[in-house]
Phi, psi and omega in degrees: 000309164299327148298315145325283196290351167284331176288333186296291202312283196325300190287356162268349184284312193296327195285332167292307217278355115034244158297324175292336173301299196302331191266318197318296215274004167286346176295152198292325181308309171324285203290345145301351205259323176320265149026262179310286170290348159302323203261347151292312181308255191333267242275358156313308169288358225223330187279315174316312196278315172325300172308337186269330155304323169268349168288330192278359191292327179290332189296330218262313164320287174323310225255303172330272170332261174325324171292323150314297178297333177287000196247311196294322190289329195284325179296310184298319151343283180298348171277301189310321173307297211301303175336276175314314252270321182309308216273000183235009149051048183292179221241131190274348129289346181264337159325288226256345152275317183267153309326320189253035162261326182267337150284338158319315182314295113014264163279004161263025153283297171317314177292242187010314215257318171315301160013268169278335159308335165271353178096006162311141182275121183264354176281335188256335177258326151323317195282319176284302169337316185275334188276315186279349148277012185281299205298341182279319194277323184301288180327248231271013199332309186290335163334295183294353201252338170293290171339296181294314162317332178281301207271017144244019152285290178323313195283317207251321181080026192307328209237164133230220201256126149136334186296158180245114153241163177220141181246188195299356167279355208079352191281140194225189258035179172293187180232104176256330189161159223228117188251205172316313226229339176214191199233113146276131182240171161235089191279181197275017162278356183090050202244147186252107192241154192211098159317107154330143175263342209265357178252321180314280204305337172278012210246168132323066210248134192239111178257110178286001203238358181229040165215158195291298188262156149224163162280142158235167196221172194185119179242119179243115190280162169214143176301140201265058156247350209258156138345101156280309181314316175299335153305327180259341168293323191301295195318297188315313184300340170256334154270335191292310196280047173224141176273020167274321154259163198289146178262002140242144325304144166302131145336115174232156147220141210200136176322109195248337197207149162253080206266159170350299179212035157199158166280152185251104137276110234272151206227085190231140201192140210236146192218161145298117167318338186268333149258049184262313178317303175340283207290340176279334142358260203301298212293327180331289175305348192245351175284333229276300186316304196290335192282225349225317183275009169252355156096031183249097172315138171252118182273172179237152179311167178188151186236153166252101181267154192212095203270117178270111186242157212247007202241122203290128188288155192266160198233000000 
């Protein structure tokens, strides 16, 4: 019990003394004084910053200056390269790599150089760079795996920029260009696909553009009621006499299947890759004409049914 009112006593002593601190310091002489050292604390700062500013202006002048003349230089630079790059008839994909490996360079030395001009430890802002590229190459592998893919797309050369290629996805087009991290393709609906380097470069790939001739092939059935030797003269006669195809390797056509309901004959005739669509377009259309004005049938599938009935005929 006594204890109790002692605690009683106590907790009325801190709350006057308290209130009496809170009146203290609402009286106006306090609360000027309050004031007062705010508004020295503030215009202290202010006087700092003002000082640092005017100790930091030739550097910010200086950061100014170099970024102009470093820009002008980084232009000029990337003009003279180009320059060779025209008069030594560097291959315009790996051109367009090696500029935006040297312009990365390039400008990240002008930020370095800026930098230090600015009073930056360019040894501690290296040191953060090498910890945030680590952490970017983890963080992003395929990014790097695209990459590493580029540039042994560039080494090796399977392709170039202007090739009609296809890789093991099925994906086909022109090559309008081959950057760090992906391949712009163009198919031939006019569609733009933009390719990985790092599954391109692992993949198969078939390059239509770095051969002289291609093959087209054609399997055309005729009724086995119809002349095959006259059928393949009919054929022949029609590729030797088109200038698209090539006479090497010769044009064959030859029996490939004793199909259900046609003999199948299989059709093979080799074009200058630059006429090769053309001519398997067109040719498709003029044997059917010539089969047709030699009295040589093309049959449509058909089944032969034979209905067996188990119920004894009436007579």
């Amino acid at each position: 019990m006594f204890k109790d009112s002692l605690n009683i006593v106590n907790d009325t002593l801190s709350l006057a003394a308290e209130k009496e601190e809170i009146l203290n310091a609402a009286k106006p002489e306090n609360v000027k004084e309050g004031i007062s050292y705010v508004v020295t604390d503030v215009s202290t700062y202010v006087e700092q910053i003002i000082a640092l500013l005017i100790k930091a202006i030739p550097s910010i002048i200086a950061a100014i200056l170099a970024l102009i003349i470093g820009l002008f230089i980084i232009r000029t630079v990337l003009k003279i390269v180009n320059k060779r790059f025209d008069k030594r008839n560097v291959d315009i994909s790996l051109r367009g790599f090696l500029m935006s490996i040297i312009k990365f360079v390039l400008y990240a030395l002008l930020l370095l150089s800026i930098a230090g001009n600015l009073g930056f430890q360019t040894t501690a802002i290296l040191g953060a760079l090498s910890g945030l590229v680590l952490a970017v190459g983890l963080a992003l592998q395929g990014s790097l795996s695209n990459f590493a893919g580029g540039v042994l797309i560039l080494l090796f050369r399977p392709f170039e920029v202007g090739d009609y290629i296809e890789n093991s996805a099925g994906t086909d087009g022109t090559v309008d260009k081959i950057d760090l991290l992906y391949t712009t393709l163009t198919t031939a609906q006019g569609i733009k696909v933009y390719s990985p380097n790092g599954a391109l470069a692992n993949s198969v790939i078939k390059n239509f553009s770095k051969i002289t001739n291609r093959r087209f092939e054609y399997v055309v059935g005729i009724s086995y009621d119809s002349n095959i030797k006259t059928a393949q003269t009919v054929i022949l006669e029609i590729l030797n006499n088109d200038s698209r195809i090539v006479k090497d390797p010769a044009p064959d056509v030859f029996v490939s299947a004793l199909a259900d309901s046609s003999v199948n004959l299989t059709i093979r005739a080799w074009a200058a890759k630059d006429n090769y669509w053309d001519a398997r377009n067109a040719l498709q259309q003029d044997i059917k004409i010539a089969l047709d004005q030699a009295g040589i049938s093309i049959p449509f599938p058909q089944q032969e049914m034979r209905i067996i009935s188990d119920k004894p005929e009436i007579k």
